[in-house]
C-alpha positions in Angstrom: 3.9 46.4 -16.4 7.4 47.5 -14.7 6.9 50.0 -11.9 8.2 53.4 -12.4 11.3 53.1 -10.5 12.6 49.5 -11.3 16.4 50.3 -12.0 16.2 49.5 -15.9 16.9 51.4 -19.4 14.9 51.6 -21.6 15.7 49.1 -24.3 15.4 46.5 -20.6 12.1 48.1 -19.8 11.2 47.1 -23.6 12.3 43.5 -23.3 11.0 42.8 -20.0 7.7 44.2 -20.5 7.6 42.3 -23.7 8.2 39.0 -22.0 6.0 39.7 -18.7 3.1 40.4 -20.7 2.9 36.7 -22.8 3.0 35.0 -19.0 -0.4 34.5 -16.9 -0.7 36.4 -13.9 0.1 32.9 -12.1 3.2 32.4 -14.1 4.5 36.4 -13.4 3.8 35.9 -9.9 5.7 32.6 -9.7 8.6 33.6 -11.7 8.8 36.5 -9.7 9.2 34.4 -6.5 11.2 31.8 -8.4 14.2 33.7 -9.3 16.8 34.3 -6.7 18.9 37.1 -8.1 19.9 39.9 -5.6 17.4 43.2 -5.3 18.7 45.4 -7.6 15.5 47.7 -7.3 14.9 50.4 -4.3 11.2 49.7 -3.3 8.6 52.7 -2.6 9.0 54.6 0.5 6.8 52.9 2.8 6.9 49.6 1.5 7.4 46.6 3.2 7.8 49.0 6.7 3.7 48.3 6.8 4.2 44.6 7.6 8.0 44.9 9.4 6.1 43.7 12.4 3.7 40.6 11.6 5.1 37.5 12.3 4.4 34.9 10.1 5.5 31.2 9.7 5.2 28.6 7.1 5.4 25.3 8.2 6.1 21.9 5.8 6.1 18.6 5.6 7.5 16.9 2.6 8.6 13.9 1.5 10.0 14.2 -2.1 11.3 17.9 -1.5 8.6 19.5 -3.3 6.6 21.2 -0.1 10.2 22.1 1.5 10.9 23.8 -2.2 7.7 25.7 -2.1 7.8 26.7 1.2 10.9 28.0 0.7 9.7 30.4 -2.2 6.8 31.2 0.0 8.8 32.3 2.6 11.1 34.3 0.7 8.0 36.1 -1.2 6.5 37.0 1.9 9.9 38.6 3.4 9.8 40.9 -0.1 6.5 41.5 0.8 7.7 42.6 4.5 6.8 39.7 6.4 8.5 38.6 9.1 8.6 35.0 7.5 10.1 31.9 9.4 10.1 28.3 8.0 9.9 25.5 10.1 9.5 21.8 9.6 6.9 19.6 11.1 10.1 17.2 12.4 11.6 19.7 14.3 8.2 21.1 16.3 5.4 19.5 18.1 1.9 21.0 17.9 2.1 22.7 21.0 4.2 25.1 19.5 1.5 26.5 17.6 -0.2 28.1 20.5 2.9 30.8 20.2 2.0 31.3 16.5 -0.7 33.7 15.4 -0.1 33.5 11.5 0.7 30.4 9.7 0.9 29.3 6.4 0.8 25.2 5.9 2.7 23.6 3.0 1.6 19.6 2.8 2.4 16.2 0.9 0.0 13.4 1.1 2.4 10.6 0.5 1.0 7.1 -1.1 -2.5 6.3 -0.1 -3.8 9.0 2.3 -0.7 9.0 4.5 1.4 11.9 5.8 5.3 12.4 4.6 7.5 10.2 6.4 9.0 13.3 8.7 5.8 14.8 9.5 4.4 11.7 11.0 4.7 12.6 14.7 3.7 16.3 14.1 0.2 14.9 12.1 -0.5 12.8 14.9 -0.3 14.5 17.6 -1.9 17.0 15.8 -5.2 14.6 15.0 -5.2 13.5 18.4 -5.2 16.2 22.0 -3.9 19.1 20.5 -4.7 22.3 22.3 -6.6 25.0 21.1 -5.5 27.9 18.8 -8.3 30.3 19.2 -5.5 33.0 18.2 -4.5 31.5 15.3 -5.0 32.5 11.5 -4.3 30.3 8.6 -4.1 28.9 5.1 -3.4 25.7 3.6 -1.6 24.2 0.9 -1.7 20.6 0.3 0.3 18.6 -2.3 -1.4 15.1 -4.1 -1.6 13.2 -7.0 -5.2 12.8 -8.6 -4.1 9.4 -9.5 -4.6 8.2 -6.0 -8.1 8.2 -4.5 -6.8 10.3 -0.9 -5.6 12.9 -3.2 -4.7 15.8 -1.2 -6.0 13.7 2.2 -3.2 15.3 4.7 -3.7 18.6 3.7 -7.0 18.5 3.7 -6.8 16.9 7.7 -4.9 20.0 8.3 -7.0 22.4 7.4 -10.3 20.9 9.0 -8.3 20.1 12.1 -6.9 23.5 12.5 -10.1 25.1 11.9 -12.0 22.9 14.4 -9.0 23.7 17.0 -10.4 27.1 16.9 -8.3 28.6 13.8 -9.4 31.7 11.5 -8.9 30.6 7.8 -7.8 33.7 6.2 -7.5 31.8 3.0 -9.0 28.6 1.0 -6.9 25.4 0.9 -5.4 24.8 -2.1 -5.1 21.5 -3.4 -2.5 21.1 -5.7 -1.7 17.8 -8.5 1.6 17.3 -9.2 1.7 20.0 -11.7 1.6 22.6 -9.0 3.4 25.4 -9.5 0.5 27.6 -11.2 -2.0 26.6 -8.2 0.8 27.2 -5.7 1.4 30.6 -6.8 -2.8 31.4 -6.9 -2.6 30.4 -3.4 0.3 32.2 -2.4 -1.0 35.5 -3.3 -4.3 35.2 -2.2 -3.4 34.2 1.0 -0.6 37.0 1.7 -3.0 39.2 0.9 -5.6 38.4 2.7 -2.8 38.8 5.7 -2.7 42.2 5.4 -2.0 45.1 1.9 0.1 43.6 -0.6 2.7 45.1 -2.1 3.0 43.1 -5.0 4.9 46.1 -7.0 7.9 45.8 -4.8 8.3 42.0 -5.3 8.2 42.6 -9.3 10.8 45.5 -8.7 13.0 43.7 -6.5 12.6 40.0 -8.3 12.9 41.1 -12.7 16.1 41.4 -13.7 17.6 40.9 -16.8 18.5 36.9 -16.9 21.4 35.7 -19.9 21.0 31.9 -19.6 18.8 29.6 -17.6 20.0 27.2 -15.7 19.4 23.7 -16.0 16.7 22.1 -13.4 13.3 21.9 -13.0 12.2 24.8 -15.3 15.0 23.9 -17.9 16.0 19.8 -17.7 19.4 18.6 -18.9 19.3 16.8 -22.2 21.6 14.1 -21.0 23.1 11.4 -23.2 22.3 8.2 -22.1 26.4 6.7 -21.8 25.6 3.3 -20.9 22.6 0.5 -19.9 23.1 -2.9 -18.8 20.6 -5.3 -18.0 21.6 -6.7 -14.5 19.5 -9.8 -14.6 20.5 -13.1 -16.0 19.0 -15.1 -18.3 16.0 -16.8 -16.9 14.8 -14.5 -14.6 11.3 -13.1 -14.9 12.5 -9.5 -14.1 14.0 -6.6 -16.1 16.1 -4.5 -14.5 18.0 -1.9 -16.2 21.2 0.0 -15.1 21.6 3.5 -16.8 24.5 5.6 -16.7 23.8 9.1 -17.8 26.4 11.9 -18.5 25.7 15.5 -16.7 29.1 17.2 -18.0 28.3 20.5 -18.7 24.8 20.4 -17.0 25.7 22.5 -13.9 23.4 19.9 -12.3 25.3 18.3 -8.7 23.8 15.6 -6.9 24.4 13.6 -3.1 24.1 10.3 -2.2 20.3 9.8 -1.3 18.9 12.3 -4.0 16.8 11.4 -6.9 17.1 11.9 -10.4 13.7 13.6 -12.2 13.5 12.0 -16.2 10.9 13.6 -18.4 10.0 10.5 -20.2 7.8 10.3 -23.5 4.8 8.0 -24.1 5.5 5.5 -26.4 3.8 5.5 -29.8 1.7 2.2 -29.5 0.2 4.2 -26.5 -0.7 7.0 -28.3 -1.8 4.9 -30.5 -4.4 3.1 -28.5 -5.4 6.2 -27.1 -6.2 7.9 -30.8 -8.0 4.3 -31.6 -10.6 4.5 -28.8 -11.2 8.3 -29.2 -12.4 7.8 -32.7 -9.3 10.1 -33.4 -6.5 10.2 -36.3 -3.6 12.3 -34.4 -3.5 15.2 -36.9 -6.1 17.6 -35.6 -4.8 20.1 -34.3 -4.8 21.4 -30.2 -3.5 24.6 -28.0 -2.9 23.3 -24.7 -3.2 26.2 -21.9 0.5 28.8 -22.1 1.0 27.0 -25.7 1.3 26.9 -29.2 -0.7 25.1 -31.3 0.2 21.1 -31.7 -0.5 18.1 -33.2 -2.9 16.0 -31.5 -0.5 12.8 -32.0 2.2 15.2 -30.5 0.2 16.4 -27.7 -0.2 12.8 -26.6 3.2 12.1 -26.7 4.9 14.5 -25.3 2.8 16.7 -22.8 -0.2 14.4 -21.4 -0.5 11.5 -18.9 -2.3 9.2 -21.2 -2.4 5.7 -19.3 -3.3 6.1 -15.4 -6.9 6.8 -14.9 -8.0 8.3 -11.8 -11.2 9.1 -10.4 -10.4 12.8 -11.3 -10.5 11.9 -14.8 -13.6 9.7 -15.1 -15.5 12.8 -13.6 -14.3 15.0 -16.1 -14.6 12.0 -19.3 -18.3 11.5 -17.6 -19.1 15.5 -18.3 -18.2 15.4 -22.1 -19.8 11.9 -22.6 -22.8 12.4 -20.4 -22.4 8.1 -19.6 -24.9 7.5 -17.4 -23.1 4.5 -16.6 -19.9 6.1 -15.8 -22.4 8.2 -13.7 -23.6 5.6 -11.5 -19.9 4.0 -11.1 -19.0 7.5 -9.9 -21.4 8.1 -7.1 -20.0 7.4 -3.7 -21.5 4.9 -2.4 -19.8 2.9 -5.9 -16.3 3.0 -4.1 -15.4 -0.4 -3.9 -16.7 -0.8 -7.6 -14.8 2.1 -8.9 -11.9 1.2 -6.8 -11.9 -2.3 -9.0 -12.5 -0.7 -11.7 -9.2 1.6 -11.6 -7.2 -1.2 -11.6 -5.2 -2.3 -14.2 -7.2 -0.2 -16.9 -6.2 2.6 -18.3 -7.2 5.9 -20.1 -7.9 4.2 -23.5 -9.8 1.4 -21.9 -12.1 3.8 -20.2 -13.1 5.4 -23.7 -13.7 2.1 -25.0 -16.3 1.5 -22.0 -17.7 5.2 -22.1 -17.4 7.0 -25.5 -18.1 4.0 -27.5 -18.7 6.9 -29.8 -15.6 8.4 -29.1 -14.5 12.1 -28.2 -13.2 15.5 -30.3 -9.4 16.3 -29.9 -10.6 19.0 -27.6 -12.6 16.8 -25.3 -9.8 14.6 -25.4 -7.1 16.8 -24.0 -9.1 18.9 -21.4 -10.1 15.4 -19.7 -6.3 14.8 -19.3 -2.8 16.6 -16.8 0.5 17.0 -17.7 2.8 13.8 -18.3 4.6 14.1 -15.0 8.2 13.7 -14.5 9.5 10.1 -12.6 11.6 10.2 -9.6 14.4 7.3 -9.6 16.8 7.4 -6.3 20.3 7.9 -7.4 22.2 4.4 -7.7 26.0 6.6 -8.2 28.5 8.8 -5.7 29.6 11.7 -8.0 32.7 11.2 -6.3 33.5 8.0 -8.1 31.6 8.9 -11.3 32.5 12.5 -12.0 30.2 14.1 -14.1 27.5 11.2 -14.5 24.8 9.4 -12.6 23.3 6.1 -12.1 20.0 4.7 -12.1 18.7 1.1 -11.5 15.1 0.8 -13.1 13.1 -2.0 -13.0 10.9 -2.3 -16.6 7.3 -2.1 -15.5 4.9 -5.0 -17.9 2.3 -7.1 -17.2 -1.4 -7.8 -18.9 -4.4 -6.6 -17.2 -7.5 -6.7 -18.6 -7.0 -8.3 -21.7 -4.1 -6.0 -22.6 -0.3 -5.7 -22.2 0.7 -2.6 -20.1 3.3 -1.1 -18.8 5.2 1.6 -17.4 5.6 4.8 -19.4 9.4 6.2 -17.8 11.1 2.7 -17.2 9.7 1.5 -20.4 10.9 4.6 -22.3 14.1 4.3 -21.1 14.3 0.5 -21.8 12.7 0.8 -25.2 13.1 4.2 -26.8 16.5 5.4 -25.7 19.3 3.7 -27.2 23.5 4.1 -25.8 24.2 7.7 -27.2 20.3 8.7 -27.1 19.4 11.9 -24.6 17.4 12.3 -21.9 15.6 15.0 -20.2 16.9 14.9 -16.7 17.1 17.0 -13.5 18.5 16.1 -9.9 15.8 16.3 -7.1 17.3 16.6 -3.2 16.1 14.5 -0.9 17.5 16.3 2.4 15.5 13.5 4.5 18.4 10.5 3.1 21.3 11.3 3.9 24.6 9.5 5.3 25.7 10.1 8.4 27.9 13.7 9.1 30.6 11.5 10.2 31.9 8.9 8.4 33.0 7.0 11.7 28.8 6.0 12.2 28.3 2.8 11.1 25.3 2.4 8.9 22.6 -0.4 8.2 21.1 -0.6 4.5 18.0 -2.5 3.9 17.2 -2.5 0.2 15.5 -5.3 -1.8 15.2 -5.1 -5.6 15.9 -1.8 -6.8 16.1 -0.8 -3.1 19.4 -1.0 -3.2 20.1 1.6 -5.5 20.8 4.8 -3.4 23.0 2.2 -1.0 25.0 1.4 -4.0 25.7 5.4 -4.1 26.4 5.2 -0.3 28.9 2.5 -0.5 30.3 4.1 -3.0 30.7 7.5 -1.5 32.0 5.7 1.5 34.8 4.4 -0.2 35.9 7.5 -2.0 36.0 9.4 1.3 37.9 6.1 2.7 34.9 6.3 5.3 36.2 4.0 8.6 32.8 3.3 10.0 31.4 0.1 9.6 28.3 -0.7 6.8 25.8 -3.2 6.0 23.8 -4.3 3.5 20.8 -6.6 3.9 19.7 -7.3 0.1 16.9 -9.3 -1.4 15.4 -10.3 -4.5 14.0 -13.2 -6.2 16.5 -15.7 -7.3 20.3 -16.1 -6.2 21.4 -16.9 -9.7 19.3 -14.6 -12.1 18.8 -11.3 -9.7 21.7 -10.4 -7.6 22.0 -6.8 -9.0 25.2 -5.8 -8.8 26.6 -9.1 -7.1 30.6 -7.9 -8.3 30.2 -4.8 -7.0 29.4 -6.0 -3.6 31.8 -8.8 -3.5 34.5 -6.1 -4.3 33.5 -3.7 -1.7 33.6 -6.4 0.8 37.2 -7.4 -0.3 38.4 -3.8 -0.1 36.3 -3.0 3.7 34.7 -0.7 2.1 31.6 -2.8 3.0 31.6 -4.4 6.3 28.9 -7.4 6.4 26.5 -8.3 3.6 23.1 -10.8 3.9 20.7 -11.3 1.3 17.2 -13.1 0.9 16.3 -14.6 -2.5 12.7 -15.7 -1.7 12.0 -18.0 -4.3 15.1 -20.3 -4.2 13.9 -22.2 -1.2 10.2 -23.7 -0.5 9.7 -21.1 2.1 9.6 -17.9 0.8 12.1 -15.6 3.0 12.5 -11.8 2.6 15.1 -9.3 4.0 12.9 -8.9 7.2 13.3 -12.2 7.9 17.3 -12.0 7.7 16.8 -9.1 10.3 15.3 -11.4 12.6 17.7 -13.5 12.3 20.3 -11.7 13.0 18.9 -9.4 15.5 20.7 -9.4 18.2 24.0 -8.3 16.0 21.4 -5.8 14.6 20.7 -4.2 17.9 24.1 -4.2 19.3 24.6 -1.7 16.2 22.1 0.3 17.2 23.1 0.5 20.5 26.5 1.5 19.2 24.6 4.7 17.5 24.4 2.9 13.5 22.3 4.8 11.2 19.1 2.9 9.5 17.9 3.0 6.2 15.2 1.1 3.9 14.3 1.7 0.3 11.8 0.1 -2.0 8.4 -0.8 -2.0 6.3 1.3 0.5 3.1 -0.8 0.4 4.2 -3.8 2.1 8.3 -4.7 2.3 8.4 -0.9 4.5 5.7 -1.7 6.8 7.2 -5.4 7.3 10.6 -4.3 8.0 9.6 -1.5 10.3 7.6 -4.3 12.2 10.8 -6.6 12.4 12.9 -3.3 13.4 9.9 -2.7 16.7 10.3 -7.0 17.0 14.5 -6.7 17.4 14.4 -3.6 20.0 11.6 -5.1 21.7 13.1 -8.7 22.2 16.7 -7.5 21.8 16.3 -4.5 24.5 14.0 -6.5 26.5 11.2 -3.5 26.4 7.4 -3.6 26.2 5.9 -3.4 22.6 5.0 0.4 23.4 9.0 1.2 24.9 10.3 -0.5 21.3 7.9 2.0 19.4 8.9 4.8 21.6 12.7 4.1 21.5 12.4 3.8 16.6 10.6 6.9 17.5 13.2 8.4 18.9 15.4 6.9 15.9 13.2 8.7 13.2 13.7 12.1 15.0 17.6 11.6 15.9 17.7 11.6 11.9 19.2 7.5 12.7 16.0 6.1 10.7 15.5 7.1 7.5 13.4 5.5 4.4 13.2 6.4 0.9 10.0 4.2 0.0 7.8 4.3 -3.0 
């Protein structure tokens, strides 16, 4: 499996081709990519000369890190294959500067329902809307989703029509990827280098194998971190759960910034395994070989490898070709939408067995229906620079009854329910380049962040203060009740004490007749609001994304367009132009 000249001896040759030949060709062809040891291998004479000359660029747009990640490995494959490989990000070009490219390679995220990553707004619109033609222009795409949502895959899929209608070759199909994407990532990566030109595949396993002592921990490897401390942060009385988790990383090798997330590989809990085995008709101790494994128990398999509560539409199709359901069929069909889109909510995989395989299903049916238990991202809540070696989370439990049934949320419920002080955790730090605090500590900055919102502002405050940080901060928090949900109300009173936090307003909505929300606090202050601005302050917003994001960007548009005394299209134009300066970011979910 090793070329002939790969630089090994023979007892290496024996161990390497021993391990290359359990992997799938996706898996060598990722892993080959993945690793970022230095060439140790001389490549055949001729290699990589063939494609010295062909430009090629791969262009992103991401909003969790993953696309930037992959792009990054695609990028660096295709220079070991001899490309002349750039990556560029949708932020830092406009559309017109695709009439200067003539191969590109797109890497996607569809973020929430059907929308484009937060950076990459400007770039998709412009793009949907006057773009000039690119008759010269080849191309593939690869777009990132999550069957879970109804637009899965929406963005990249506007990419690669729009493209093609702008008078692009695709060289390549689009690859829609779920959140287990690395295998379908690395299909599309090869087919579509390839179909750029002769590849020279042999010179990126010579270059890439090389003998590897230890793993590090990350992704491919998480950190099994003990769980040091939790605290509930509301009081008594209050009809939230909010957890704050301190978890050690000594010895992980794992670092982190302010504004980065931290990945946990939770568990489904047994009672939802245990519906799930109920309504399939199932005991748990049959035994199943998911795809690259061993052989499991089923009860296993459930717990620790498979989503096993979301339903998505992707599922039902695949439940509806084991059962045959003819009514599952009909709810299917796509003029059903608004009926399937009610049906989705709040129910999930065990309630659809009830409804569809009232006779239930085998332990093979079962598992091919269902995708890997993904891994939950939580925004970092800690500097490293005031808690060496650990970080922070603030995690809201996720319950409530739908349907005649108590649900909840598999990670924030694992955490809260499973893992006790001393317990471990599977963990690994996720970058989130598009958060970041200022480069100079001297720029003020503006923090929006209701509920646990304010996590990633409690790691910037913190930082702030380590680094003795003299520009000015503030913090415009919300929540329900003053008394029972003023997460980390000490805290904040200390750092104003000490100037490490400069002005602080909060919104409880419920302790007043009128509801009032952070937005609202922006309005009212507005004018002191824009003055920062004006003074070049930074602005951030985290939390929900369905409705607290939009309203605060609304109230942001309302303050520069009252404040500045603009039109409604100059205040747009002028946040604009705050999004792209890198002064208005938002970590939403």
């Amino acid at each position: 499996m090793l070329p002939e000249h790969a630089p090994f001896t023979p007892d290496q040759r024996r161990s390497l081709d021993s391990l290359l030949s359990g992997l799938t060709p996706g898996q060598r062809f990722w892993l080959a990519g993945f690793l970022s040891a230095e060439s140790a291998a001389v490549p055949p004479a001729g290699v990589g000369a063939a494609k010295a000359s062909l430009s090629l660029t791969v262009l992103y747009g991401t909003e969790s890190g993953n696309a930037e990640e992959l792009a990054a490995l695609t990028t660096k494959t295709a220079k070991k294959r001899g490309f002349k490989a750039s990556m560029k990000n949708m932020a830092d070009l406009s559309p017109d500067d695709l009439t200067k490219v003539e191969n590109l390679l797109v890497i996607v995220s569809t973020w929430g329902e059907g929308d484009p990553p937060e950076t990459a707004v400007g770039f998709y619109n412009d793009l949907m809307n006057g773009a000039r033609e690119l008759p010269k222009l080849r191309f593939s795409v690869c777009s990132l989703g999550d069957t879970s949502y109804e637009q899965f895959c929406k963005i990249g899929k506007d990419f690669d029509s729009r493209l093609e209608a702008l008078g692009g070759s695709r060289v390549a199909a689009r690859q829609d990827c779920d959140v287990d994407f690395e295998e379908a990532h690395a299909t599309w990566m090869e087919a579509a280098l390839t179909a750029f030109g002769p590849a020279t595949s042999e010179a990126l396993v010579a270059d890439a194998f090389v003998p590897v002592v230890t793993e590090a921990f990350g992704k491919k490897n998480p950190f099994p971190s003990e769980l040091l401390e939790k605290v509930l942060l509301n009081g008594e009385g209050s009809s939230k759960e909010t957890w704050h988790y301190e978890l050690s990383l000594e010895g992980s090798g794992l670092s982190y910034v302010p504004g980065d997330s931290l990945a946990v590989v939770a568990l489904n809990a047994p009672d939802m395994v245990e519906g799930v085995l109920k309504a399939a008709r199932l005991k748990g101790t049959e035994e199943v070989t998911l795809k690259g494994g061993s052989p499991k128990l089923l009860a296993d398999v459930l717990r620790e490898d498979l989503e096993i509560t979301t339903i998505s539409k992707a599922v039902l199709k695949k439940l509806q070709a084991v059962t045959s359901s003819d009514r599952l069929a009909s709810l299917l069909n796509d003029d059903a939408k608004d009926e399937l889109r009610d049906y989705l909510w709040g129910r999930w995989l065990a309630d659809a067995l009830v409804d569809f395989a009232p006779d239930g299903v085998s332990a093979e049916q079962l598992v091919s229906i269902l995708r890997k238990l993904p891994p939950r991202l939580y925004s970092i809540a800690s500097s490293p620079l005031a808690h060496p070696d650990e970080v922070h989370l603030t995690v809201a439990s996720v319950r409530y009854e739908a349907n005649g049934s108590l649900k909840k949320g598999v990670a924030s419920t694992y955490l809260a329910d499973l893992v006790n002080q001393g317990g471990k955790v599977l963990v690994y730090t996720q970058p989130n380049k598009n958060f970041r605090l200022p480069e100079s500590d001297e720029t003020a900055i503006i923090m929006v962040g209701p509920g646990t919102g304010v996590a990633p502002f409690r790691a910037f405050v913190e930082e702030r203060a380590e680094r003795e940080a003299r520009g000015k901060s503030w913090l415009i928090f919300g929540d329900q009740h003053y008394t029972y949900d003023f997460l980390y109300q000490l805290e904040w009173q200390d750092h104003l004490k000490s100037g490490a936090l400069s002005k602080l307003d909060v919104a409880f909505s419920r302790d007043q007749p009128e509801k009032v929300y952070v937005q609202d606090r922006m309005i009212e202050k507005a004018e002191e609001l824009y003055a920062w601005l004006e003074e070049g302050a930074h602005f951030y917003v985290c939390g929900d994304a369905s409705r607290m994001a939009h309203d605060v960007h609304e109230a942001l548009i309302s303050i520069v367009e009252t404040q500045g005394g603009k039109t409604h299209e100059e205040a747009e134009a002028y946040v604009e132009a705050l999004k792209k300066a890198k002064r208005y970011q938002r970590d939403v979910y």
